[in-house]
N, C-alpha and C positions, 0 to 999 in steps of 0.2 A: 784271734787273740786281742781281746782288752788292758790298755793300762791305765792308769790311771795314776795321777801325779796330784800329792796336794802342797798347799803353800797357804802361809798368813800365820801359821801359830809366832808363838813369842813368848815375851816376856812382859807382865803389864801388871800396873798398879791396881788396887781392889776398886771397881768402879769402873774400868777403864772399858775399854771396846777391843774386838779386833774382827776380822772379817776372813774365816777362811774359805779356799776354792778349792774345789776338784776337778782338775780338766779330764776328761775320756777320748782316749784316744783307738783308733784303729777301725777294724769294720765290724757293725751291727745292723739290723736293722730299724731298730730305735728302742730308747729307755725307758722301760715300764716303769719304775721305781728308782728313788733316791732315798739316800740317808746318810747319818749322821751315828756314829757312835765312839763313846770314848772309853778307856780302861784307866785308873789312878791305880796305883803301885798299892798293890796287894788286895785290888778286887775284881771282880767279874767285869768283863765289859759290856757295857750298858747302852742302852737306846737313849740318845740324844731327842733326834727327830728326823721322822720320814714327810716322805713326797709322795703322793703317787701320779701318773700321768693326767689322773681329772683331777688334780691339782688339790686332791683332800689331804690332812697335813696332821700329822699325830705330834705332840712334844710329850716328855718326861715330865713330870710335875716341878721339877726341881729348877725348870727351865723355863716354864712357861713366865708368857709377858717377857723377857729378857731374850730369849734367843727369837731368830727370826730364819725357818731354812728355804731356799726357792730358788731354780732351777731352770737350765733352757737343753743346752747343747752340754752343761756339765753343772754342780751341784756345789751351790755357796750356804754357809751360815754365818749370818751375823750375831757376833757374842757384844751383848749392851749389858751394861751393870756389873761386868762381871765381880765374881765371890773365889778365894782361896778355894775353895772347897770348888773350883770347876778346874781345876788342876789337874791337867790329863794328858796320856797321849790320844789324840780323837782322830778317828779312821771315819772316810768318806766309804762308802757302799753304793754301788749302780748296778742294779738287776736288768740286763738287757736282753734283747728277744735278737735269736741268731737271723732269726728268718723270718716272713710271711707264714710259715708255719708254728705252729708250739713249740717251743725251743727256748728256754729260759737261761741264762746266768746269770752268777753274780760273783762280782770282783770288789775288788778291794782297795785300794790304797794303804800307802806306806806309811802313812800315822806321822801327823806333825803334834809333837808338843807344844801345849798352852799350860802356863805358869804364871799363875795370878799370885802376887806377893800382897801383904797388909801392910 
């Protein structure tokens, strides 16, 4: 079993920054993929940005130049500039490999709100 726990949302002026983390906790064999994803009240949730372990890095268009995601032992993004409109609750994602053999998950996190005011 995987947990994962995130921390850093808030509450911040339009412009402002915040830096969220994902710690993983328990036993794996190691973390094929990270990401980022958030939900805003009353839409689908969305792809922020991924990781993956060769270190290639996908963002949303709505995000690029302003977010920054990257990762070791657990999975941070840096939010710079932010916009009202990044108003979400945003869930961290770690796709881990159980084993030396093929054996994939993915977990979750419990979604910290970020609330960007004008």
């Amino acid at each position: 079993q995987v947990q994962l726990v995130e921390s850093g949302g808030g509450l911040v002026q339009a412009g402002g920054s915040l830096r969220l983390s994902c710690a993983a906790s328990g036993r794996f064999f190691s973390i094929d993929a990270m990401g980022w994803y958030r939900q805003a009240t009353g839409k689908q949730r969305e792809l922020v940005a991924t990781i993956t372990r060769g270190g290639s890095t996908n963002y949303a268009d709505s995000v690029k130049g302003r977010f920054t995601i990257s990762g070791d032992n657990a999975v941070y993004l840096q939010m710079n500039s932010l916009k009202p409109e990044d108003t979400a609750v945003y869930y961290c994602n770690v796709r881990v490999r159980e084993s030396s053999i093929y054996l994939t998950s993915d977990y979750w996190g419990q979604g910290t709100q970020v609330t960007v005011s004008s």
